[in-house]
N, C-alpha and C positions, 0 to 999 in steps of 0.2 A: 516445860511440861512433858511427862512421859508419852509416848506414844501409846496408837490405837492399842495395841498387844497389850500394854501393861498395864490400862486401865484396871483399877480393884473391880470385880465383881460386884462386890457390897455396893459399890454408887453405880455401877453402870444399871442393874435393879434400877433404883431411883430416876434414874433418866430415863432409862424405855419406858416406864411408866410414866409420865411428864409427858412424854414424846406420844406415847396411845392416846392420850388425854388431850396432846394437840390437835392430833389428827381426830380424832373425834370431834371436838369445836369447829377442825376445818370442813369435814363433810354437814356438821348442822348450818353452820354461814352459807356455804354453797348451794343447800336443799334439791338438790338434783340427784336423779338416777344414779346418775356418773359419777356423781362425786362420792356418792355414798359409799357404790362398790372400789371405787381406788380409797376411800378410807379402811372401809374393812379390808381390805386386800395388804394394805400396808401395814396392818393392825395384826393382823393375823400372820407377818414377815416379822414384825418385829418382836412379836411373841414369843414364836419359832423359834427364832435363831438366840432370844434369851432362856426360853424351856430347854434346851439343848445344851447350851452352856454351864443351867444350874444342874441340870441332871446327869454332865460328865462330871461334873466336882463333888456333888453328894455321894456319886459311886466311887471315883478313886479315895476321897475319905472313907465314905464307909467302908470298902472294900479290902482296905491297906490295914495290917493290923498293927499296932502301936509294936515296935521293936524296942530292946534295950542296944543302945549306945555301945555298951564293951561286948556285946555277944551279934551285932546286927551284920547281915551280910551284906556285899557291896552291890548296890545297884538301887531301886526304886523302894524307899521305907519311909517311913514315918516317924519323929522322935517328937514325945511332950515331956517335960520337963521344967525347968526354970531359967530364964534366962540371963546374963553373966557379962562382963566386960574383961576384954581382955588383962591381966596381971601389967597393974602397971601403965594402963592406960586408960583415959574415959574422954569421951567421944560428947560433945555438946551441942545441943541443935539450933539452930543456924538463928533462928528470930527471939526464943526467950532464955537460950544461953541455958538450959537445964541439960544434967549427966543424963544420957540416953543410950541405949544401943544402936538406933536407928532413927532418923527424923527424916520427914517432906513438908516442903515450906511454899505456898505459894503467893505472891504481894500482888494483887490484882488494883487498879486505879478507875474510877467512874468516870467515864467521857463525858461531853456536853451533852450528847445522845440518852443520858442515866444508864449505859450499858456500863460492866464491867470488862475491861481489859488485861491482862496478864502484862503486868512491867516486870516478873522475874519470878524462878521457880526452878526448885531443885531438891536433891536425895541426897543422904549419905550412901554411901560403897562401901564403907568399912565391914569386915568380918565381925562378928559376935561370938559367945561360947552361948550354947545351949544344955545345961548339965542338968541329965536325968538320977543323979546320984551313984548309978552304974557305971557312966564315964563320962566326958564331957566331947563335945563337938565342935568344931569351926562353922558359922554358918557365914554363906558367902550369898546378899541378899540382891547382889545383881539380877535384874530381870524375873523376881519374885511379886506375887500377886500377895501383898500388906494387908492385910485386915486387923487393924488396932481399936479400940473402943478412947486411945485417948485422942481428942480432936478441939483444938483450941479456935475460934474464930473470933476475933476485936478486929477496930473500925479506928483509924486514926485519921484523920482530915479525910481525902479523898480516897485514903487508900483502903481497902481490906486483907487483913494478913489469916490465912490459915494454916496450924500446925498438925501432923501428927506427928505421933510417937511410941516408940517401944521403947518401954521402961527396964532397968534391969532389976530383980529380983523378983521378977512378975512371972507366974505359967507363961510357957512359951512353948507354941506347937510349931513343927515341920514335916513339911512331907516334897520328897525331892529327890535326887540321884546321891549318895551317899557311897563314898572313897574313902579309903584309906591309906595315907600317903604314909609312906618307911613302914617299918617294920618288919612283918610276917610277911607285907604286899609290897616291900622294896626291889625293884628292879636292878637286878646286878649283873654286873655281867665278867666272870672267871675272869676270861682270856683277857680281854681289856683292862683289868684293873692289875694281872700278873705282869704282863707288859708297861704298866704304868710305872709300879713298884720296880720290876729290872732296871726299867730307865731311871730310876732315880738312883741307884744302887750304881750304877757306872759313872754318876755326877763324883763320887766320893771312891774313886780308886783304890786308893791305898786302905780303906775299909774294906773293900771288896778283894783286894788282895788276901787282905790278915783270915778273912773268911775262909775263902775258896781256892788259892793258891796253896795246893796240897804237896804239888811236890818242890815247892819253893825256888822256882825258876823265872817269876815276876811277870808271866803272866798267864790268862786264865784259859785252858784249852778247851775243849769239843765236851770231853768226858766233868772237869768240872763247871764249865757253863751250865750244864745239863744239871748238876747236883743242885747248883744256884737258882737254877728254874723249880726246881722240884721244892724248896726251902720256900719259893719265894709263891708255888701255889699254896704249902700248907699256911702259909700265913695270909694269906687273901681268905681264905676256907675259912678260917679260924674269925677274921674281923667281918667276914659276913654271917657267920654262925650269930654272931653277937649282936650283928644289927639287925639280924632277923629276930632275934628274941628279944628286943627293946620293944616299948608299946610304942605305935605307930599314931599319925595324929589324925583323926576322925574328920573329915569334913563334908559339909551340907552343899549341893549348888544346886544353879538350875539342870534339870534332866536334859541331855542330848538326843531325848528322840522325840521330844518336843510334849511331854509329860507334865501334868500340873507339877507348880511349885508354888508353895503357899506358905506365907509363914504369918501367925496370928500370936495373938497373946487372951487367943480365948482356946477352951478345951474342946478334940474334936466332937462330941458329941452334941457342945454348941451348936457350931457347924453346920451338922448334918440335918439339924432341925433347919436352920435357917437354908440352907439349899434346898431341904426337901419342900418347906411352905413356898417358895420362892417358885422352885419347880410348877406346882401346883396352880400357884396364881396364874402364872403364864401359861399353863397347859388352858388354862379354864378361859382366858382372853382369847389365846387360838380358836378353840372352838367357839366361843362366841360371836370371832369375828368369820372363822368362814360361814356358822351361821347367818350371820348377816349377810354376807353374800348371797346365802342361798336366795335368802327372804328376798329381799330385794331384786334378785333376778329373776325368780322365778314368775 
């Protein structure tokens, strides 16, 4: 089972609601002063802290504006596009064996109790492409918050299996910390790669003689060492000129400064409707419930 952190938004909704609505039935059973105000009190905590959470997500979607892929700069962006399988490979989800980009599967068993229990449950990690037809991207879905609309639930004896999934050739949104690994952003470094090259250059002697033994005395002094170093920067110059000017490879992860990362297969303006009704229901619980509070204590 994924941890607190990474529960999807989309169900944790669903359950603080469930959860307002138990505590609600628990302060009606108890019909007491006291019970009342720790019902609203907890009603109006769990409201809070889900108005809060739909309301930083509405704003980082709303607020990010959709970038393209080959022109996007590195750090906190948004890509919608289409979503893609790697060339050459395709990725199958764990319970009904269909091609997917990403799947979570979880096999829960009914005790004696008719409670359901978890006998097993898990994600793919694999990368995906993400192509806005501008360029394409690497998306790396570790520790991303999943919003798929495909969800499979069947019943077989005791057990219940639930899937989701992202499909490839489906709209596909992200919003996350965005790199770009080689090319224009390849880290090189002169000195170290000229001292690499010399050292390989003195494996093969008698090459390195035919070079730079100029005055043909067999072996190589101060003055042409020095020529050889100089040969052997413009050629390091020349093969990082070139791997700077290769396109570099695009990739998606989770943000490091602890920034929404969201990856859906709905468009964001979807989204942003649904964070903002979300937002709204729970702002409107809150104040209800410390209304309640009022009422009742007053």
């Amino acid at each position: 089972m994924p941890s607190l952190s990474e529960l999807r938004l989309h169900y944790a909704n669903f359950l603080a609601s469930g959860f307002n609505l138990a505590l609600l039935f628990i302060g009606v059973k108890m019909g007491t002063r006291t019970g009342w105000v720790i019902s609203f009190a907890l009603i109006a905590l769990t409201s809070f802290i889900a108005w809060v959470g739909n309301l930083r997500r509405y704003r980082m979607v709303g607020d990010t504006p959709t970038s393209k892929i080959a022109s996007a700069a590195q750090g906190y962006v948004e890509f919608f596009g289409r979503g893609e399988q790697h060339d050459g490979y395709t990725l199958t989800s764990k319970l009904t064996g269909l091609p997917c980009l990403w799947f979570r599967y979880i096999i829960e068993q009914r005790d004696n109790d008719n409670n359901w229990k978890t006998a097993d449950s898990g994600m793919s990690s694999d990368t995906f492409i993400l192509n806005d037809r501008s360029g394409k991207c690497a998306v790396d879905p570790d520790h991303a918050e999943i919003i798929t609309t495909h969800k499979q639930v069947w019943h077989k004896g005791t057990y219940r299996h639930t899937e989701w999934l992202l499909l490839a050739q489906e709209p596909l949104y992200a919003i996350g910390e965005h790199i770009t690994l080689g090319g224009a952003n390849s880290e090189l470094s002169l000195k170290a790669d000229v001292n690499e090259l010399l050292a390989e250059w003195k494996k093969d002697k008698a090459n390195l003689l035919q070079r730079f033994d100029l005055n043909k005395d067999g072996e190589i002094d101060l003055q042409e060492w020095e020529l050889a170093r100089n040969q052997a920067r413009r050629e390091v110059e020349k093969q990082h000129m070139e791997l700077r000017l290769k396109d570099g490879v695009h990739v998606m992860r989770k943000p490091r400064d602890g920034r929404l990362f969201l990856i859906s297969n709905q468009p964001p303006e979807k989204l942003i409707r649904t964070y903002a009704i979300w937002a709204w229901l729970h702002l409107v619980l809150f104040i209800s419930a410390i209304g309640g509070c009022i009422y009742i204590t007053v």
